[in-house]
N, C-alpha and C positions, 0 to 999 in steps of 0.2 A: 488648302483652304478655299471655299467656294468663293466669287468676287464678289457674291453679298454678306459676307460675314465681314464685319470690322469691328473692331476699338474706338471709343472718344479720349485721346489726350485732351489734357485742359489745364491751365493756367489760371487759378484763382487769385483775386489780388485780393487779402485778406486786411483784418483791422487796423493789424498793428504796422502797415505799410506793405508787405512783403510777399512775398508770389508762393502760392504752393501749388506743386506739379501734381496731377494725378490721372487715371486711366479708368474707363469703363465702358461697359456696353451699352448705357442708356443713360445718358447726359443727362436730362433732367431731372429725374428722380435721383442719380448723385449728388449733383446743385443741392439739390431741398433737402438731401440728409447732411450736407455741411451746414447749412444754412440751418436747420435744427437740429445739430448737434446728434442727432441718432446712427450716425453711418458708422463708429467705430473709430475717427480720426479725431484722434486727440488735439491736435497742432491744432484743428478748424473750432472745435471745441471750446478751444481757449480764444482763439483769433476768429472769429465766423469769415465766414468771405464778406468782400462788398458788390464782387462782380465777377463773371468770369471772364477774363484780359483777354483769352486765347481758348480759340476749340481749335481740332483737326480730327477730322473725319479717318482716319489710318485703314487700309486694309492691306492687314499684314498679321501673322498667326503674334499667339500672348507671347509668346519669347522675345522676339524681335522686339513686341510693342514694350518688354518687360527693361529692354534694353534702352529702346529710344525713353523711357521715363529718367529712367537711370542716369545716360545724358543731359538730359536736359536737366537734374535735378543737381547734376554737377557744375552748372552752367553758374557765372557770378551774377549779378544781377545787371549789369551792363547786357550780357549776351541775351538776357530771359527778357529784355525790357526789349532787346531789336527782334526779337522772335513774336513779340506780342506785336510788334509793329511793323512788321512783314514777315508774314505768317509762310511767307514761298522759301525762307530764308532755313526753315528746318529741313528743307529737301538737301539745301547742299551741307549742311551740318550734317544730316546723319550718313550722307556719300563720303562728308570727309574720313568721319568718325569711325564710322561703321562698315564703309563700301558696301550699304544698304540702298537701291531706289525703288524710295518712296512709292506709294500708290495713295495718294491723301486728295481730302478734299477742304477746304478753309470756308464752315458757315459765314452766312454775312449777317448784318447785325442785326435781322428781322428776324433770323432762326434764334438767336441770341432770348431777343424781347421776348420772344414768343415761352422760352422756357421761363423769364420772370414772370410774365403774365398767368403762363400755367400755375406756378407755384402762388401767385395771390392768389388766383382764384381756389389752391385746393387750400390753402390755410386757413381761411373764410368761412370753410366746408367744417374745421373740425374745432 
């Protein structure tokens, strides 16, 4: 896989309290189909997000990243709650887990704003 091809994991912390893990190539426009309900995920559906907790930038082919979801999605909410709050913390989780190193990158919270911002501004639009 070329170094510019990657995955967005993401960590949404949804209504009803609770974290929901997912994966894609284009972070934003994922956001706004949870957030309106159109992306196909039931759970978001019922729960919308309130925020996304946690991105990471991943560059690693869909297997691998199909794996690290999978993980983390096995994770209790203790482990997903220190994962959101040291995001370097999933490097050695998935060395433990998977004897996988990482190639990731952890936005900071002005790439974050910037996808809420994008999404007011397109909702506004339609």
């Amino acid at each position: 896989m070329p170094e510019s091809e990657y995955y967005w994991l993401y960590i949404l912390q949804v209504k009803n309290g609770n974290y929901y893990t997912g994966y894609t190539s284009n972070l934003a426009r994922r956001y706004w189909e949870h957030v309106k309900g159109t992306g196909g995920c039931k759970y978001t559906r019922a729960f919308p997000p309130l925020k996304i907790a946690r991105s990471w930038k991943i560059f690693a082919d869909r297997g691998m990243l199909l794996k690290i979801e999978s993980l983390i999605k096995r994770q209790q909410r203790k482990s997903k709650t220190l994962l959101i709050n040291n995001p370097e913390s999933l490097e050695e989780l998935v060395w433990t887990k998977l004897n996988f190193k990482l190639n990731i990158e952890s936005p900071g919270a002005a790439y974050i704003k910037a996808i809420y911002l994008k999404g007011e501004n397109n909702s506004s639009n339609h």
